[in-house]
Legacy VTK file of the C-alpha trace (Angstrom):
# vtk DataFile Version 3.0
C-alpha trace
ASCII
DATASET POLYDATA
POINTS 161 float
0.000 0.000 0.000
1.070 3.292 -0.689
0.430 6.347 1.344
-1.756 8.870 -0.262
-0.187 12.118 -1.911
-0.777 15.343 0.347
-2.469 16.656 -3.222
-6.039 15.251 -3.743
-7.010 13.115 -6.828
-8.735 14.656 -9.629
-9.468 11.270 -11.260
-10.323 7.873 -10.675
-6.786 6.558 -11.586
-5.126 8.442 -8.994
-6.887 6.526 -6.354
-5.255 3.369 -4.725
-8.242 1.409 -3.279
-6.558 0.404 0.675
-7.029 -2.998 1.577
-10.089 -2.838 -0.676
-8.033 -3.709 -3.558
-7.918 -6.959 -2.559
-11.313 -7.873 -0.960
-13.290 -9.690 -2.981
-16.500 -8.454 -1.301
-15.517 -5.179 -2.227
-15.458 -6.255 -5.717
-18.520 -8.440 -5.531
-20.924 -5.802 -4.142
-19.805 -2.652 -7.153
-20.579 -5.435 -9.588
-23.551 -6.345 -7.693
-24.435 -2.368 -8.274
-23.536 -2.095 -11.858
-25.067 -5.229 -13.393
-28.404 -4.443 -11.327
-28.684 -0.895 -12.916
-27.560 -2.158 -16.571
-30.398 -5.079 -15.398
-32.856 -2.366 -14.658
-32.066 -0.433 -17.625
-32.848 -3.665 -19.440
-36.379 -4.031 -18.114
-37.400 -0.331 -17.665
-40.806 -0.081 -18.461
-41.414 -3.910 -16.615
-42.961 -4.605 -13.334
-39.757 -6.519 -12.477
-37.469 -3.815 -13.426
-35.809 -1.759 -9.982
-35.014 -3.663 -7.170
-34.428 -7.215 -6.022
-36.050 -10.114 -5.634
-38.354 -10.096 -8.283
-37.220 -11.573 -11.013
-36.176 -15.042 -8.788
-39.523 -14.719 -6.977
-41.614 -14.837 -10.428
-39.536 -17.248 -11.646
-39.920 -19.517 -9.084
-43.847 -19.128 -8.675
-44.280 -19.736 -12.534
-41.939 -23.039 -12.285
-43.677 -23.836 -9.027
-47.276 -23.213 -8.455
-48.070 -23.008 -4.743
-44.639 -22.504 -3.739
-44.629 -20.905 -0.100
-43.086 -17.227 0.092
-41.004 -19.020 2.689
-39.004 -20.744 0.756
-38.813 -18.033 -1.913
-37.155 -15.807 1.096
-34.956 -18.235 1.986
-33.550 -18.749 -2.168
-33.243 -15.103 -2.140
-31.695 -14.456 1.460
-34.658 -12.018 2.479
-36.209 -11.676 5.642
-39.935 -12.305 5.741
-40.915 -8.385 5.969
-38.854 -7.799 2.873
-40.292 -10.912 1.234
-43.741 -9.596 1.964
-42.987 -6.527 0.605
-41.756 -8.082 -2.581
-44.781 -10.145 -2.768
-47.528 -7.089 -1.885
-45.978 -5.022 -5.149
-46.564 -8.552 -7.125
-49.641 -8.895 -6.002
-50.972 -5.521 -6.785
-49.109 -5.557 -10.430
-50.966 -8.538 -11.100
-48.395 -10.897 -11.480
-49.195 -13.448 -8.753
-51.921 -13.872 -6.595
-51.943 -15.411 -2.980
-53.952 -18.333 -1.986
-54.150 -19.739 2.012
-52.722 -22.780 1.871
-55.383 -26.022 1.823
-53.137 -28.441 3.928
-51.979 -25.495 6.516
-54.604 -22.384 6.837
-51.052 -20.238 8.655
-49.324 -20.646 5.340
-49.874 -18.493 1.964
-49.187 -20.417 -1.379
-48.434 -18.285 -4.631
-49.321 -18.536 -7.939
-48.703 -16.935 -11.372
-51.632 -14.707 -13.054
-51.917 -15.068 -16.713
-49.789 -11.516 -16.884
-47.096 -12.729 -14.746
-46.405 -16.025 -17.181
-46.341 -13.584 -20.176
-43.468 -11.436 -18.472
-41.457 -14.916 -17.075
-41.211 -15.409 -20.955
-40.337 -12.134 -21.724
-37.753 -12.174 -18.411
-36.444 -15.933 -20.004
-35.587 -14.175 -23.026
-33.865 -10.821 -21.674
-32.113 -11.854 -18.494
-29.954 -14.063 -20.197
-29.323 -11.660 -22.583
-28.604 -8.766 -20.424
-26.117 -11.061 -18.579
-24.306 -12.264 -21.809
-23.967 -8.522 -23.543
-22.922 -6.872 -19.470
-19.833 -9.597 -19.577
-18.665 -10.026 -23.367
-15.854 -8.061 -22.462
-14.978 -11.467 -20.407
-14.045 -15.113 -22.775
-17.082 -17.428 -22.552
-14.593 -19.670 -20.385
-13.763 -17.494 -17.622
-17.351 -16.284 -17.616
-18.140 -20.376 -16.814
-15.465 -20.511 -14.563
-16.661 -17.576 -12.404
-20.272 -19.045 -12.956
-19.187 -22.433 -11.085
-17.432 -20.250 -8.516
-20.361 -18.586 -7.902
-22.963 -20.763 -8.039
-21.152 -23.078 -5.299
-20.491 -20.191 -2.911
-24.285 -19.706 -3.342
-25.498 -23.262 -2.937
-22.867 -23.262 0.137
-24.766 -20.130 1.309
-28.393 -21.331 1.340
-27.813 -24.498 2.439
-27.881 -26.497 -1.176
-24.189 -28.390 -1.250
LINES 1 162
161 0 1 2 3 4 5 6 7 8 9 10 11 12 13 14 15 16 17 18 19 20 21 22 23 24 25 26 27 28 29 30 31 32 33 34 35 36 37 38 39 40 41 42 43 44 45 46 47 48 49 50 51 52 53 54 55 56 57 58 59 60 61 62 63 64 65 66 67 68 69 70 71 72 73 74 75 76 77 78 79 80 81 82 83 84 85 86 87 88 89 90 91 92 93 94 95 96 97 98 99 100 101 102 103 104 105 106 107 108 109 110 111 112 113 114 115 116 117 118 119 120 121 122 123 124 125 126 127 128 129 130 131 132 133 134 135 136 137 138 139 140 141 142 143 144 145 146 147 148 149 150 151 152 153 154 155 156 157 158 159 160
């Protein structure tokens, strides 16, 4: 590490990041900022578009009618305020719809609404695209690599390996 000049930095290349440079949370969490606002530029104009959690949570209740918010919270590491909170804007956009669960009155099941299956195709077809334009600057392998890396810190994460 070097020890800052006494003159301030008038641009970005001036600036030696601390102990930063080498924290890969650092790193995770500004990519984590710029691929969610190139993913929200993306889908401007959707219901899914700004903020998280939607996209996984409609995904999941059009692959899995009657799947518990529960377990939709615990996929996407929310608490179950924030998952409510998710699910209340989903609800009112008309992309799922709540039902009390037959075998357990406490528990809510969701399910997709006719205009929440037509955006999970439209989502299908522009996720994956957003993702593979926001990394071409990276070779297909080393975007696989990193995708393994990733997906096993996850599953490690949420209780899935």
């Amino acid at each position: 590490m070097h020890k800052p000049s006494t003159k301030p930095p008038t641009t970005p290349e001036e600036i030696n990041l601390d102990v930063l440079e080498n924290t890969l949370s650092f790193y995770i969490r500004t990519l984590n900022l710029a691929v969610s606002r190139d993913l929200d530029a993306c889908l401007d104009g959707l219901d899914v578009a700004k903020g998280t959690g939607k996209i996984t949570t409609l995904l999941l209740v059009d692959d899995y009618p009657g799947i518990r918010p529960s377990v939709i919270a615990h996929l996407t590491m929310r608490d179950r305020s924030a998952m409510g909170r998710v699910i209340d804007q989903m609800v009112a956009h008309d992309l799922i719809r709540r039902e009390v669960s037959q075998e357990d009155s406490r528990a809510q099941e969701l399910y997709i609404t006719e205009a929440g299956s037509a955006l999970a195709v439209r989502i299908r077809e522009l996720v994956p695209k957003q993702s593979q334009d926001f990394f071409s600057f990276m070779p297909e392998d080393e975007q696989r690599q990193l995708m393994d890396i990733l997906r096993r810190a996850y599953r490690r994460i949420v209780g899935l390996a």
